[in-house]
C-alpha positions as CSV (number, residue, x, y, z in Angstrom):
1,X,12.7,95.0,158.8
2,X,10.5,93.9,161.4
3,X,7.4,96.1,160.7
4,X,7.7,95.5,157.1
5,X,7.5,91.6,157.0
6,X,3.8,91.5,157.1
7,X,3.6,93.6,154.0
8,X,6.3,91.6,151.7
9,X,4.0,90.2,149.2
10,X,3.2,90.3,145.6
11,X,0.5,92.9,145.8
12,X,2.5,95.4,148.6
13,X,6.1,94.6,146.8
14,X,6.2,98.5,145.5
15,X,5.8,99.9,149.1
16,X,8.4,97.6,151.0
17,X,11.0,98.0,147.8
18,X,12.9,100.9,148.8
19,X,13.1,99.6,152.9
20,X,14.3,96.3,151.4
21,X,16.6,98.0,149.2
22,X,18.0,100.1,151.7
23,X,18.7,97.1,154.1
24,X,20.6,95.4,150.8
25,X,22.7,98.5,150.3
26,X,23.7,98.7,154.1
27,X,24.2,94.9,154.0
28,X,26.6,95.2,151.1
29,X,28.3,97.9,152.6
30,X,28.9,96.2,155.8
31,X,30.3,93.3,153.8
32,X,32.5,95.6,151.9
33,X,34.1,97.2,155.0
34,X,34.4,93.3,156.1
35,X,36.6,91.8,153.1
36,X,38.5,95.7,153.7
37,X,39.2,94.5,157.5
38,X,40.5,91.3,156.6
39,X,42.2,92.3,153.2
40,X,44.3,94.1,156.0
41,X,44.6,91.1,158.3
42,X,46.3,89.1,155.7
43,X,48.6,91.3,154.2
44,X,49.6,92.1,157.8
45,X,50.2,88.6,158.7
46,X,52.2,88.2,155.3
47,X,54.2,91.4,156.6
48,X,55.0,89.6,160.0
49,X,55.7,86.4,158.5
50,X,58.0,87.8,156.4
51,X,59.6,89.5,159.0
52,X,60.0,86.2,160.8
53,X,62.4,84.4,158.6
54,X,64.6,81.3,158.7
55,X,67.8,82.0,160.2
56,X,70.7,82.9,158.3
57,X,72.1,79.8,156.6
58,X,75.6,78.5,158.1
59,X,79.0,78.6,156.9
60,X,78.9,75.3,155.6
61,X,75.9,75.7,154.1
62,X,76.8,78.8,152.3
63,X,80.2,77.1,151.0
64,X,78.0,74.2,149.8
65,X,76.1,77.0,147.7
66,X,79.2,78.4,146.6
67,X,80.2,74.8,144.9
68,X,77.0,74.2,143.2
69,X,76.9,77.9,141.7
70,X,80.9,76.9,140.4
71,X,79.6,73.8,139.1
72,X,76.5,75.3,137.3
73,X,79.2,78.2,135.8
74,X,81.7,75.8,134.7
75,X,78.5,73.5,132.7
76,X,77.0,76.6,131.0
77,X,80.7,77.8,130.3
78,X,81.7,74.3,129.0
79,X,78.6,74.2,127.4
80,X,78.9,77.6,125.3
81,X,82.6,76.8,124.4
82,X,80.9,73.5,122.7
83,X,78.1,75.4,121.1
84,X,80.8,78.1,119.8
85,X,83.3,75.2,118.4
86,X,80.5,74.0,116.6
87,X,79.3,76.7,115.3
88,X,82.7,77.1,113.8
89,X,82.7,73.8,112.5
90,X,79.8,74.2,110.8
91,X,80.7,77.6,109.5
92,X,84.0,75.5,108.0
93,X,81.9,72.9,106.2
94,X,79.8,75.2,105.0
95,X,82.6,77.4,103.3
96,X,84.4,74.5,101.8
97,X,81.4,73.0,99.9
């Protein structure tokens, strides 16, 4: 671009277009292959920190798990016998009236 900058002006514009639009093109292009490289970079670092996990929980920790999961069962199981005895209920009232 060095031997056009004398000519970019107003009345030489239509001469040093196509060298300006050139440079913009390879420019773009470079920045293209740019975000490509580190597209890559991230998803390979996600890949390796992935691959880099937490140890495995303990025995303990897995038997604590184990409780909470039986607790949540017995509450949504508790809590569907309720809805059903309702539902009956209503069902009742609604055939004796």
């Amino acid at each position: 671009l060095d031997p056009i900058k004398s000519r970019v002006n107003a009345l030489d514009i239509d001469v040093v277009c196509p060298t300006l639009l050139d440079a913009l093109d390879m420019e773009y292009e470079t920045l293209l292959t740019d975000v490509e490289y580190f597209h890559i970079c991230l998803e390979s670092e996600t890949d390796l920190s992935h691959q880099i996990a937490q140890p495995p929980p303990s025995v303990g920790e897995l038997r604590q798990l184990g409780t909470q999961l039986e607790h949540v069962f017995v509450e949504a199981e508790n809590r569907a016998e309720h809805h059903h005895k309702v539902k009956r209920m209503m069902e009742a009232e609604e055939q004796a009236s």
